[in-house]
C-alpha positions as CSV (number, residue, x, y, z in Angstrom):
1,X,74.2,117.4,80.9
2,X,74.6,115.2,84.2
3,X,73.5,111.6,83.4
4,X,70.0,110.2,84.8
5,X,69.9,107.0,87.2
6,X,66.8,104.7,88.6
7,X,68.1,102.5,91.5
8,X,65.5,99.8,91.5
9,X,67.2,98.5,95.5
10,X,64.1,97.7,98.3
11,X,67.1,97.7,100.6
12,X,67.0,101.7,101.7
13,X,70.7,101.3,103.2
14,X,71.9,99.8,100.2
15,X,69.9,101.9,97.9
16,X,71.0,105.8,99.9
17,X,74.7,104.2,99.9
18,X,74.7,103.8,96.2
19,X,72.7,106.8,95.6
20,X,74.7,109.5,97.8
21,X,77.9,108.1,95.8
22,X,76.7,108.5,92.5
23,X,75.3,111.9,93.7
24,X,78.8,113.1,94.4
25,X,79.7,111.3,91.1
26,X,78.0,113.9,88.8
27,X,75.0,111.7,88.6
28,X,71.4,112.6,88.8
29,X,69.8,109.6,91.2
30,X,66.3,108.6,91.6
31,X,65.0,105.5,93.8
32,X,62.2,103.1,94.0
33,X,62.0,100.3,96.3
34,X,60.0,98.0,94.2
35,X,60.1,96.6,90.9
36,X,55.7,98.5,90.7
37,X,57.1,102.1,91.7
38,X,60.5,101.5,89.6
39,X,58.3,100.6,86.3
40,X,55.7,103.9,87.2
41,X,58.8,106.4,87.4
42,X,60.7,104.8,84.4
43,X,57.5,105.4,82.0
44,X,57.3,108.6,83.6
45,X,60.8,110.2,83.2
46,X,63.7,109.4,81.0
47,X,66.5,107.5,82.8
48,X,69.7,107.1,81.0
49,X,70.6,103.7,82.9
50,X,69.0,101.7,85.5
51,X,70.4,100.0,88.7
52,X,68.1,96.6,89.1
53,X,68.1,94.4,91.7
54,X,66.4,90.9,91.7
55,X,65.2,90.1,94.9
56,X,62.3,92.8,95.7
57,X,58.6,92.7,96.9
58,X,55.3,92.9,94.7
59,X,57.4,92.7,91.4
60,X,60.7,91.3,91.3
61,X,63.6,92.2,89.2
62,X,63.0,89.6,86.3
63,X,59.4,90.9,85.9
64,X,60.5,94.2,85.9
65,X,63.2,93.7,83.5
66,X,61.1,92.2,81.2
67,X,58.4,94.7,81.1
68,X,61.0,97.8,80.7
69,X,63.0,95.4,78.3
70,X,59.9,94.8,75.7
71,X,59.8,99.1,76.0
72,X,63.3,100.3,75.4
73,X,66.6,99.3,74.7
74,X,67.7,101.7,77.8
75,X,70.9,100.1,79.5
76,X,70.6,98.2,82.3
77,X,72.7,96.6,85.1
78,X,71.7,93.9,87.4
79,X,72.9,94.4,90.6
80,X,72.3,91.2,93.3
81,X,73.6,89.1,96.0
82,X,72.3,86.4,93.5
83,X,75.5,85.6,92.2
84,X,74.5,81.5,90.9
85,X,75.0,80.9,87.2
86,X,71.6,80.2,86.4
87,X,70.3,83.8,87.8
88,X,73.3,85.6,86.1
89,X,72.3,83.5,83.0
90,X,68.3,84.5,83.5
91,X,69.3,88.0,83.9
92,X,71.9,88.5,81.0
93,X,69.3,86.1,78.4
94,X,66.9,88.5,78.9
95,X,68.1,91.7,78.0
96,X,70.1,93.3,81.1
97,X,73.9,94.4,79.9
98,X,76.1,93.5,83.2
99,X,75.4,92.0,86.3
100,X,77.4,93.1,89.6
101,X,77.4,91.1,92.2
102,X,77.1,92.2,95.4
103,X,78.6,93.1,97.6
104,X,80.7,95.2,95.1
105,X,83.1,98.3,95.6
106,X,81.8,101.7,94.6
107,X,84.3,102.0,92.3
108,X,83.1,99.0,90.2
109,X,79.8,100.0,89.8
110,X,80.6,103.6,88.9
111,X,83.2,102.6,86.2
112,X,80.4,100.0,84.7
113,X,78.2,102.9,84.7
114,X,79.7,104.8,82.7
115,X,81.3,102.3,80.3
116,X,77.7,101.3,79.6
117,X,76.4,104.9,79.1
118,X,79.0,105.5,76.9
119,X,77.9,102.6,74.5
120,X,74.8,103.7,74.4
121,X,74.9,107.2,74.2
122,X,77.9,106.2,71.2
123,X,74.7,104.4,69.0
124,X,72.3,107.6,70.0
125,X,74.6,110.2,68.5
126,X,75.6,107.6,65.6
127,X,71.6,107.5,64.8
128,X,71.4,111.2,65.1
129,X,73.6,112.4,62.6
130,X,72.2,112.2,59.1
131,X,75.5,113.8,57.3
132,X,77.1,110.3,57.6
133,X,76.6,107.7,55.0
134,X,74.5,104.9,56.2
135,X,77.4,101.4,56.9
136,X,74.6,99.1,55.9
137,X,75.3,95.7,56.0
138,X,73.7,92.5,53.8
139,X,74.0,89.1,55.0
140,X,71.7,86.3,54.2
141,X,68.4,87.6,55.0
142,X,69.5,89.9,57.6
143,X,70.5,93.7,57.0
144,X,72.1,95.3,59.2
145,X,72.7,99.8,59.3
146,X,75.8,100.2,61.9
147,X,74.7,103.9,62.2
148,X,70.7,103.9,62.7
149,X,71.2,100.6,65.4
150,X,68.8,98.8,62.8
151,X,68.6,95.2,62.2
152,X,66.0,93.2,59.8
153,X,65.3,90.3,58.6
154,X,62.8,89.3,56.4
155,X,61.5,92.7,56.2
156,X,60.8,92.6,60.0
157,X,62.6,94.8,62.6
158,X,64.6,92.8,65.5
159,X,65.3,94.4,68.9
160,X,69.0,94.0,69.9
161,X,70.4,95.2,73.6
162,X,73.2,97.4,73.0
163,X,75.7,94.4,73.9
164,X,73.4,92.3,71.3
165,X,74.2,95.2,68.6
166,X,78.1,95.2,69.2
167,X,78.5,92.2,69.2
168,X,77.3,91.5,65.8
169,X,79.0,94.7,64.8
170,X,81.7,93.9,65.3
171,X,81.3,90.6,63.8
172,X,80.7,91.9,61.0
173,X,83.2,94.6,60.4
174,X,85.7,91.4,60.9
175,X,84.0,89.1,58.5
176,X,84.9,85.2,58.8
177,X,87.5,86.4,61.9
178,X,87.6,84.3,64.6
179,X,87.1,85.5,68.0
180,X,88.3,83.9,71.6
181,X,86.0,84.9,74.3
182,X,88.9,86.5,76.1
183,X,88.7,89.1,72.9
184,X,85.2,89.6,72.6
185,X,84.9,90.0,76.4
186,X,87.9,92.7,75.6
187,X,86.1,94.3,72.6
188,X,82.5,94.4,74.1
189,X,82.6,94.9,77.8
190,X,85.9,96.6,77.3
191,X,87.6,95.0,80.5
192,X,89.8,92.3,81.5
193,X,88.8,88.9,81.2
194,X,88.5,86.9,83.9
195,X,87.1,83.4,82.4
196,X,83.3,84.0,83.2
197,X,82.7,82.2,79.6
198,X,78.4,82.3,80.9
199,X,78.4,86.1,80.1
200,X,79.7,85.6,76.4
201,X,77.9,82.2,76.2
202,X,74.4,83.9,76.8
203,X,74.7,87.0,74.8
204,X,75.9,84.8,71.8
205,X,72.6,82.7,72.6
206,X,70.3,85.4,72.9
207,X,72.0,87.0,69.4
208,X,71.0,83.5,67.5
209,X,67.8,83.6,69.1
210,X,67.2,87.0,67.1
211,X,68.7,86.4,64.0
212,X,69.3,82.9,63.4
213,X,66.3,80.5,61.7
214,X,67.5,77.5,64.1
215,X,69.9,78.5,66.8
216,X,70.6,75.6,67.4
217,X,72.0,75.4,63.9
218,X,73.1,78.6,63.2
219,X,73.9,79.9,59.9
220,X,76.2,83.2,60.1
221,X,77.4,83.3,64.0
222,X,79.5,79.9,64.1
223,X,80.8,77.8,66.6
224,X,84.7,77.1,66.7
225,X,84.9,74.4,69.6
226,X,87.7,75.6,72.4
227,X,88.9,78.3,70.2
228,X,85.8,80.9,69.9
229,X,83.4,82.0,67.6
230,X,82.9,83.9,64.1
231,X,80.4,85.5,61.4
232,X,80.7,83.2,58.7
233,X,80.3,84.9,55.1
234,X,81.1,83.2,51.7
């Protein structure tokens, strides 16, 4: 079954350029040319990725990721001319799983695409199947099932983004290992590393935010100072 795509772009050019590609791609494409439309066809149909820009009219792209990110977990890239630290920072903190800058080759955002579809459609068949034994994972007061995409914590269920998730598992399939950014960027995003240390920075930030009592103290993801970081577990 061909993959579903909402290209949240006001600019038409950009929007049919990206949208004719990703047509010939194997893609099913949908637009909407403001962040109002984009949130009335996303409740409406089911999208397996969404294309979000930032700068739009009557609801920009932060507002609309927000409002889709408090309904689903659905994978979303930012795509902007935007390309400052602080809005790739705003963007990543709150919820979206890449950001592409523009302009940016068709190439790049196909291939980012599909790596991100393939993450998420990996967790959906992983909380499908019910022959497997559940991993399920205690740490602290967190628990943690690998296969159902669960997290708790006392008792309460935390939403992760699909980079959120991986991250932690794979912190804690590699208990008290040490990772650089350069291999977490490796392991998660599953490209080369290119020293943007704000993309790691602010999805390890957002994952405290979740799951730690005091972030700014944090008990299980730890700091290692010019090295990396780890899931501490004694």
């Amino acid at each position: 079954m061909n993959n579903k795509i909402l290209i949240i772009e006001d600019d038409i050019s950009i929007s049919e350029m990206v949208k004719n590609y990703l047509i010939k791609d194997g893609f099913i494409v949908t637009a909407a040319f403001d962040g109002e439309e984009a949130i009335l066809k996303y409740l409406n149909n089911d999208f397996d990725l969404l294309l979000l820009d930032l700068m739009m009219p009557k609801l920009d792209g932060i507002e609309t990721l927000k409002i889709i990110r408090e309904k689903s977990s659905v994978p979303i890239l930012i795509m902007s001319a935007k390309d400052s630290d602080v809005d790739k920072a705003i963007g990543l903190g709150l919820g979206a799983d890449d950001y592409i800058s523009k302009p940016f080759s068709m190439i790049e955002i196909s291939a980012r695409i599909k790596a991100a579809i393939r993450r998420a459609t990996k967790y959906s068949s992983n909380n499908n199947d019910k022959k497997k034994e559940p991993q399920v994972f205690n740490v602290g007061k967190l628990t943690i099932d690998v296969d159902n995409f669960c997290v708790i914590k006392n008792e309460v269920a935390i939403q992760l983004t699909s980079k959120e998730f991986e991250i932690l598992k794979l912190f804690l399939k590699n208990p008290n290992r040490v990772f650089t950014k350069s291999q977490l960027y490796n392991f998660i995003w599953k490209d080369e590393y290119f020293g943007d240390e704000n993309v790691i920075n602010v999805h390890i930030r957002r994952l405290r935010e979740k799951i730690e009592d005091d972030p700014s103290n944090p008990q299980y993801i730890k700091t290692l100072w010019g090295i990396g970081y780890k899931l501490e577990v004694t």
